[in-house]
C-alpha positions as CSV (number, residue, x, y, z in Angstrom):
1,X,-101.6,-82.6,-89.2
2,X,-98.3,-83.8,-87.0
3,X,-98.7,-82.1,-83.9
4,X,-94.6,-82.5,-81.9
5,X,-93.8,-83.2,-78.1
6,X,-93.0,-80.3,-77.6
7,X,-96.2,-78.2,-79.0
8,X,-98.1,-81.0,-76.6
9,X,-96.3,-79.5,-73.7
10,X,-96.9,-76.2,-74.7
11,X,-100.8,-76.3,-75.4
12,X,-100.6,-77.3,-71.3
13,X,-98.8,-74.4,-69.9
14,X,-100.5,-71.6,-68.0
15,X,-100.3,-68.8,-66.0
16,X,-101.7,-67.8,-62.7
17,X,-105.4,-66.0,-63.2
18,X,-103.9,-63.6,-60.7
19,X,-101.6,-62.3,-63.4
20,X,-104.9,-61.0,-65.4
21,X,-105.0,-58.3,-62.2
22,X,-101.6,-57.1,-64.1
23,X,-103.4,-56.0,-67.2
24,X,-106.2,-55.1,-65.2
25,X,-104.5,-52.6,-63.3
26,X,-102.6,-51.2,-66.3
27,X,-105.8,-50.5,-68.2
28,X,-107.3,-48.6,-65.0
29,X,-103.9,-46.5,-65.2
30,X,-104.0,-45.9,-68.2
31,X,-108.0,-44.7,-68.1
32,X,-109.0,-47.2,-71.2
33,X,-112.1,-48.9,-71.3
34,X,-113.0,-52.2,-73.4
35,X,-116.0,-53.7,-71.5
36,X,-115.5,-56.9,-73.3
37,X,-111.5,-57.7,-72.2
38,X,-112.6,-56.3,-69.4
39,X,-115.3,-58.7,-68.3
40,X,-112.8,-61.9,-69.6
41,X,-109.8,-60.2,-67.3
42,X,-112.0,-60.1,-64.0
43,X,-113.0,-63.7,-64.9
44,X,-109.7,-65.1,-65.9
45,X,-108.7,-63.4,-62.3
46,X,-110.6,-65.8,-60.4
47,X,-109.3,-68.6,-61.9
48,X,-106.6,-70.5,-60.4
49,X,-104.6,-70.6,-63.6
50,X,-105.6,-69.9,-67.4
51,X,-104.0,-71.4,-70.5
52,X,-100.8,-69.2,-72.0
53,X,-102.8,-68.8,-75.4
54,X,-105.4,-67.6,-73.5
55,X,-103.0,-65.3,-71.8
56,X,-101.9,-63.8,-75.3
57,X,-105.0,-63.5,-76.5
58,X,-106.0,-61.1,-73.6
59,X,-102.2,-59.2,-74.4
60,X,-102.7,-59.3,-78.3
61,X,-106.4,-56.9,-77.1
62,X,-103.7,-54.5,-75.2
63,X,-101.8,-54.0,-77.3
64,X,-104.7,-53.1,-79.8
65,X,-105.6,-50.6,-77.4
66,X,-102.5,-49.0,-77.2
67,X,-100.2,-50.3,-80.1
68,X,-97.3,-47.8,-80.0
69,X,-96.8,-48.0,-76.8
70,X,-95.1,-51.3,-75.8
71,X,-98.0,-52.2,-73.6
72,X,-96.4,-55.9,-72.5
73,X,-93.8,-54.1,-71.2
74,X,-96.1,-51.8,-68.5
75,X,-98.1,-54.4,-68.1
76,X,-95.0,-56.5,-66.8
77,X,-93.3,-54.0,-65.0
78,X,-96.7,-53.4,-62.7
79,X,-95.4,-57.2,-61.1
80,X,-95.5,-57.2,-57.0
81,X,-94.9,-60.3,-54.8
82,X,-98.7,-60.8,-54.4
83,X,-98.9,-62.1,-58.4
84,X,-96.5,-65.0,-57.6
85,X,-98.9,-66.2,-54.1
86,X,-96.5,-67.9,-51.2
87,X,-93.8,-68.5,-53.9
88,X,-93.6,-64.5,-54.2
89,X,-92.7,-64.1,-50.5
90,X,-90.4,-66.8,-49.9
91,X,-88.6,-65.3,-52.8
92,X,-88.4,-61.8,-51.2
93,X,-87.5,-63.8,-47.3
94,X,-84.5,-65.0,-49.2
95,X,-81.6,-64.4,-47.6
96,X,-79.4,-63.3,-51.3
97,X,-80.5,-63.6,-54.8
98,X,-79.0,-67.2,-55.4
99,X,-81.3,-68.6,-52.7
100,X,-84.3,-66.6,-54.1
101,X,-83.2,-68.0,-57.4
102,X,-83.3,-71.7,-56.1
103,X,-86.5,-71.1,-54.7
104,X,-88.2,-70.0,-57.5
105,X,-86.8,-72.6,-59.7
106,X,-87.7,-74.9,-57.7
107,X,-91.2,-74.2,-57.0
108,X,-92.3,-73.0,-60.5
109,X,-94.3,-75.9,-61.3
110,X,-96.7,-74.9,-58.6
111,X,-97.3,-72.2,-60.5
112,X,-96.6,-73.0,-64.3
113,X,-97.5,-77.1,-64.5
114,X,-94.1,-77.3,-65.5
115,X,-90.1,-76.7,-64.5
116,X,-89.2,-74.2,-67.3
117,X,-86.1,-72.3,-66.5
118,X,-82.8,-73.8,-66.4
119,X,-79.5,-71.6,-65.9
120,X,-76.2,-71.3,-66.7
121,X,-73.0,-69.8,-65.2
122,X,-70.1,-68.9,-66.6
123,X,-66.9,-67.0,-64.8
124,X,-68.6,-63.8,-64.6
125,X,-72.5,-63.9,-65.8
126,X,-75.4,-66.3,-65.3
127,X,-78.3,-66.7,-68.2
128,X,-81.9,-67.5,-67.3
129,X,-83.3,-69.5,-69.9
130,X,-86.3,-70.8,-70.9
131,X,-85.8,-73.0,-74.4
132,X,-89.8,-74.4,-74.3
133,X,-91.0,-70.9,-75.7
134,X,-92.3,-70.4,-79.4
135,X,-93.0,-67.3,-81.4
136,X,-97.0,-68.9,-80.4
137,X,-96.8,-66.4,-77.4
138,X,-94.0,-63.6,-77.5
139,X,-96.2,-61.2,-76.2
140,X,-96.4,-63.5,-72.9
141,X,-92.8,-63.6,-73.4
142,X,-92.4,-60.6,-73.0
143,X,-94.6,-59.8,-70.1
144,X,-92.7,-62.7,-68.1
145,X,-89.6,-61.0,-69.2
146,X,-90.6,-57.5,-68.1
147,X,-92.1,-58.8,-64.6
148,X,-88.3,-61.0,-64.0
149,X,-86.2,-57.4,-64.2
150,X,-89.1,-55.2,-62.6
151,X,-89.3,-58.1,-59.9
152,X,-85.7,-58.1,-59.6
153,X,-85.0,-54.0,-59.8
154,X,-87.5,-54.1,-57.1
155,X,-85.2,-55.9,-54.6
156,X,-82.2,-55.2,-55.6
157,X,-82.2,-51.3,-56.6
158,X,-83.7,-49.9,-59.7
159,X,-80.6,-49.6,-61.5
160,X,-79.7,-53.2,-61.7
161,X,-80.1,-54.1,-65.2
162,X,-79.3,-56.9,-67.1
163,X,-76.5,-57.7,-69.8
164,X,-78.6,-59.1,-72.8
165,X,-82.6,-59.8,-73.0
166,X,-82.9,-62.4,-75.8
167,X,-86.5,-63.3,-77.3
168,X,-87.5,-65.6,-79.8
169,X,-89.6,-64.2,-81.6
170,X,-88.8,-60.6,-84.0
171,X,-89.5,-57.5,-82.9
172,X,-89.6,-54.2,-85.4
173,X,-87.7,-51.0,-84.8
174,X,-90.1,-49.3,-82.6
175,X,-90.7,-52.1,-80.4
176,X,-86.6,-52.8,-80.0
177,X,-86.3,-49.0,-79.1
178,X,-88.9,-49.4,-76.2
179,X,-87.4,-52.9,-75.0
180,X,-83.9,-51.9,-74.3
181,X,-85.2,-48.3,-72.8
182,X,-86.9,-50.6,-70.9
183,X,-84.5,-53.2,-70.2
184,X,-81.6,-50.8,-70.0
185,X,-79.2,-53.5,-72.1
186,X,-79.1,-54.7,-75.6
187,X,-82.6,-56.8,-76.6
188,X,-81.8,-59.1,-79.7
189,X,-84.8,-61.1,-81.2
190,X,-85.3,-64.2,-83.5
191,X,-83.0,-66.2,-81.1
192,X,-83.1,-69.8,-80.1
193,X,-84.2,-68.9,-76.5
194,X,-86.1,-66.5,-74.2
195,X,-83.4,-65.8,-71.9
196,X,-82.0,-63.1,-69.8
197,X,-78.3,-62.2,-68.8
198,X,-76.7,-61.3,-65.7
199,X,-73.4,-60.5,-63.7
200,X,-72.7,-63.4,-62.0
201,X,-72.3,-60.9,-59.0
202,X,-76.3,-60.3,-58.6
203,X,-76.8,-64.1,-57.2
204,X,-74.1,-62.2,-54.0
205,X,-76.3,-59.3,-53.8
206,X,-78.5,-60.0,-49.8
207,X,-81.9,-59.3,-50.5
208,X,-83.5,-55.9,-48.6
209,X,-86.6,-58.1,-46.8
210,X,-84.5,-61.2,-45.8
211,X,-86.6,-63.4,-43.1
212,X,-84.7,-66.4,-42.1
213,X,-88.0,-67.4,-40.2
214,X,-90.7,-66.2,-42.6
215,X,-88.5,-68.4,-45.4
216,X,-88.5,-71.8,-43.3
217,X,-92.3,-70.8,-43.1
218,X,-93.1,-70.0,-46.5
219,X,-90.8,-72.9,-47.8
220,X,-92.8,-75.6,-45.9
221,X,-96.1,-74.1,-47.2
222,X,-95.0,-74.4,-50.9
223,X,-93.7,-77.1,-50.3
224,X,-96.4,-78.7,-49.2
225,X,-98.3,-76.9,-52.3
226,X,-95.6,-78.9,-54.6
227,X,-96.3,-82.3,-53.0
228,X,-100.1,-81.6,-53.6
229,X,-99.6,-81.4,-58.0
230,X,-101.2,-84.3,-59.6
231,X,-98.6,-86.9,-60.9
232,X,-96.0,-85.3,-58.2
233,X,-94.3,-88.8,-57.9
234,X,-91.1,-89.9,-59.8
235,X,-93.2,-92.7,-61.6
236,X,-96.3,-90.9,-62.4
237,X,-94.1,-88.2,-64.0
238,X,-91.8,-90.3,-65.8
239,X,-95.2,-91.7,-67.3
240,X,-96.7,-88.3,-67.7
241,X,-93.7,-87.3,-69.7
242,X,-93.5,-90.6,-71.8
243,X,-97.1,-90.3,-72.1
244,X,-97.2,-86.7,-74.0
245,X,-94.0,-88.0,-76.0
246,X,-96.0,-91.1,-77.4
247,X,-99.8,-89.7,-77.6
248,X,-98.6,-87.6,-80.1
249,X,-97.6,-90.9,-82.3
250,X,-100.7,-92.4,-82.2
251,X,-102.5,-95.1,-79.6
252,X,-99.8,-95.9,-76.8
253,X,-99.4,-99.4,-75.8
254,X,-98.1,-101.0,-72.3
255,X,-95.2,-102.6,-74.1
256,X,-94.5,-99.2,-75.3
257,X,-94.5,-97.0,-72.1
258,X,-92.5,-100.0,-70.4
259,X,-89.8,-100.1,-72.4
260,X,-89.6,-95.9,-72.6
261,X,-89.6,-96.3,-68.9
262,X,-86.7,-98.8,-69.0
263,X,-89.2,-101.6,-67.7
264,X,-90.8,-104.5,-68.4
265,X,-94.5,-104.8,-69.3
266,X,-94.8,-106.7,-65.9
267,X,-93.0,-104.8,-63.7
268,X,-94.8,-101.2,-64.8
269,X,-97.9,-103.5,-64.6
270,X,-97.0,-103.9,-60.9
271,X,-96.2,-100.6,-59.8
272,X,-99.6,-99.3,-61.5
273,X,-101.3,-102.0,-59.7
274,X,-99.5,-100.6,-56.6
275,X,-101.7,-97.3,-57.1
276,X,-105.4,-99.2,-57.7
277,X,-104.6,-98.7,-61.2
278,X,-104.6,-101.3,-64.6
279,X,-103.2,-99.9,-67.4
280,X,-106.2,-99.0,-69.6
281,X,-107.9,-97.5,-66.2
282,X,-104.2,-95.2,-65.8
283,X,-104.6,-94.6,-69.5
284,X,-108.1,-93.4,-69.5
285,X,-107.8,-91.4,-66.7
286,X,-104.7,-89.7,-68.0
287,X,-106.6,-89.0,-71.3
288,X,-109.1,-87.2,-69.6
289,X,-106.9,-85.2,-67.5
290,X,-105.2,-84.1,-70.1
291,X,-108.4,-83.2,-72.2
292,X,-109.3,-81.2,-69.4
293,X,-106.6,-79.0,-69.9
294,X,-107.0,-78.9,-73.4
295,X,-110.4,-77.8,-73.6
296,X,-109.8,-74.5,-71.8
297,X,-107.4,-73.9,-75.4
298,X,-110.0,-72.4,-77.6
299,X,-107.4,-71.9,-80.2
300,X,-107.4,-76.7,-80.5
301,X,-110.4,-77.7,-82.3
302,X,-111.8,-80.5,-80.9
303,X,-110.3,-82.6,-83.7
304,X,-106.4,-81.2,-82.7
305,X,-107.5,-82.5,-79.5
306,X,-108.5,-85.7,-80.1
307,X,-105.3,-86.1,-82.1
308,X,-103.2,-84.8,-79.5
309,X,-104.5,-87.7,-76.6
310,X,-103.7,-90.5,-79.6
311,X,-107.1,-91.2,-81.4
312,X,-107.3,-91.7,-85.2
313,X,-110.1,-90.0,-85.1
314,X,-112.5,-87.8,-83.5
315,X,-115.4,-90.3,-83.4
316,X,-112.9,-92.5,-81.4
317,X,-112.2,-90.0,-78.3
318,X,-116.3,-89.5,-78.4
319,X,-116.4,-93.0,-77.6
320,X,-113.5,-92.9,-75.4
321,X,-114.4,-90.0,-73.4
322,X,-118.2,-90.7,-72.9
323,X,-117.4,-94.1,-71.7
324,X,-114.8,-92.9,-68.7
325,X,-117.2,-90.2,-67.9
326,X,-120.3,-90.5,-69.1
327,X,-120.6,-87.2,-70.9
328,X,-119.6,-85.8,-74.7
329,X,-116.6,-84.0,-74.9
330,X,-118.3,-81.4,-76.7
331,X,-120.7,-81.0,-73.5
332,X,-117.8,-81.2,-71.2
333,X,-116.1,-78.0,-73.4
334,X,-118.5,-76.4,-73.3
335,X,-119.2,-76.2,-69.8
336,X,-115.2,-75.3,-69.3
337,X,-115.7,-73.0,-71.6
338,X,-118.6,-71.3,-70.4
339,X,-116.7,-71.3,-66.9
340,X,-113.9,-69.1,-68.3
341,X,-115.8,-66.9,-70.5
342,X,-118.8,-66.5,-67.8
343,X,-119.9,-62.9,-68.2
344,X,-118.9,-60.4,-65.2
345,X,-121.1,-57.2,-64.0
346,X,-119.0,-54.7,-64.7
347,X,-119.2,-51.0,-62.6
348,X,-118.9,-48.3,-64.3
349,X,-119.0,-46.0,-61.5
């Protein structure tokens, strides 16, 4: 099995466990009970993020609850600044929607491992896009989606709508009659993008809790919450990047990595000895890392694993792994595991 680049990003994103308190709060509304997505929701809240199949896993139980009802779309639109932390209120202490915009794009790897959205103006509309999604999670999609506009209506008025929602993946006839009630605009599906269209005249719009103060504050903070992400240098991304790109062809070399970097073997030998680092010790480490990450997936097999860090085999990264940390990988999945699906009393009363 060829797994891309691009599916190797993907299998890292992830949400913030605070988003669970979204679905959360739309099953209390809605007086449902399921004790069992219950106890993994008050879990997955805790966290500090969860994985994005994880994410649609939880959604995919909604919507079995409830599945003529659009449920990713309620659960979206119960978004409040508290779900998106410090980046949430330096977004609302924005002085217009342009600067909240910047903010926002600027800051979203704190938040989702990963810069996502780019944009794109034209002479009278801008389009939010974000090209990394697959039809893997469009009920995540669609949540993100529905939290944007509700986020936005919220600031701006409730009857700012946008021009065109675009998903990737198809929706049927009932769900396209509840999106664009929702969405107030035309919704088209099985496009190349998740994006969202608006007059270029929202970015103008001043935003109702502007804080000139509170947004010096709040910037510094995130910030400083930014400068804090593992492989937050230029370097250490470029290699992160490069890393993923080649992992997914097999065992990387130095010789390789160098000359994707634009560098010689010596020179990127240097600047990783410039960190305490040699290049198998950078190597293993980042192989770890990113096994870390990819054990919280419960939808990778420990063989998709092991194939997406660059082994030939699964009896390879066994070595591998036990000899950087003295553990399995098994053992070391299942107690990640056991940390996201630890059972929570649940009160009934």
């Amino acid at each position: 099995m060829m797994i891309s680049y691009q599916q190797a990003k993907i299998n890292l994103m992830h949400v913030p466990g605070i988003w669970t308190s979204l679905a959360l709060l739309w099953l209390q509304q809605q007086h449902l009970t399921d004790d069992d997505l219950l106890q993994l929701l008050l879990r997955w809240q805790r966290q500090r993020q969860i994985p994005l199949s994880l994410w649609q896993q939880a959604l995919q139980r909604c919507v079995a609850i409830q599945p003529q009802r659009s449920p990713e779309l309620a659960i979206g639109a119960r978004i409040s600044a508290d779900h998106l932390g410090k980046l949430g209120y330096l977004v609302q202490a924005s002085a217009t929607m342009q600067e909240a915009l910047q903010a926002y794009q600027r800051y979203e790897p704190v938040f989702y491992g990963e810069q996502w959205l780019s944009t794109a103006q034209s002479d009278d509309r801008i389009v939010l896009s974000w090209p990394v999604m697959t039809t893997s999670y469009p009920l995540a999609d669609a949540v993100a989606i529905a939290a944007l506009v509700s986020f936005i209506r919220q600031q701006l008025g409730s009857t700012v709508s946008p021009l065109q929602v675009s998903f990737v993946g198809q929706l049927n006839a009932a769900q396209l009659h509840d999106y664009r009630e929702f969405f107030q605009c035309p919704v088209l599906s099985q496009q190349t993008a998740v994006s969202v269209t608006y007059p270029l005249s929202v970015l103008a719009v001043p935003m109702p809790w502007r804080d000139p103060v509170l947004q010096q504050r709040m910037d510094q903070q995130v910030s400083s919450m930014l400068k804090r992400l593992p492989k937050s240098s230029a370097l250490e991304q470029q290699l992160q990047q490069v890393l993923l790109r080649l992992l997914v062809q097999g065992e990387p070399s130095l010789v390789q990595v160098a000359r994707a970097l634009h560098l010689s073997s010596r020179t990127l030998q240097r600047r990783l000895q410039q960190h305490g680092l040699s290049w198998q010790q950078w190597l293993d480490q980042s192989r770890v890392e990113l096994a870390g990450h990819y054990f919280q997936d419960p939808t990778l097999s420990n063989s998709d694993i092991a194939l997406l860090l660059g082994f030939s085999e699964q009896s390879a990264f066994n070595r591998a792994y036990r000899r950087c940390t003295g553990t399995s990988p098994a053992k070391a999945r299942r107690y990640v595991i056991q940390s996201l699906f630890q059972p929570v009393k649940v009160s009934h009363e």
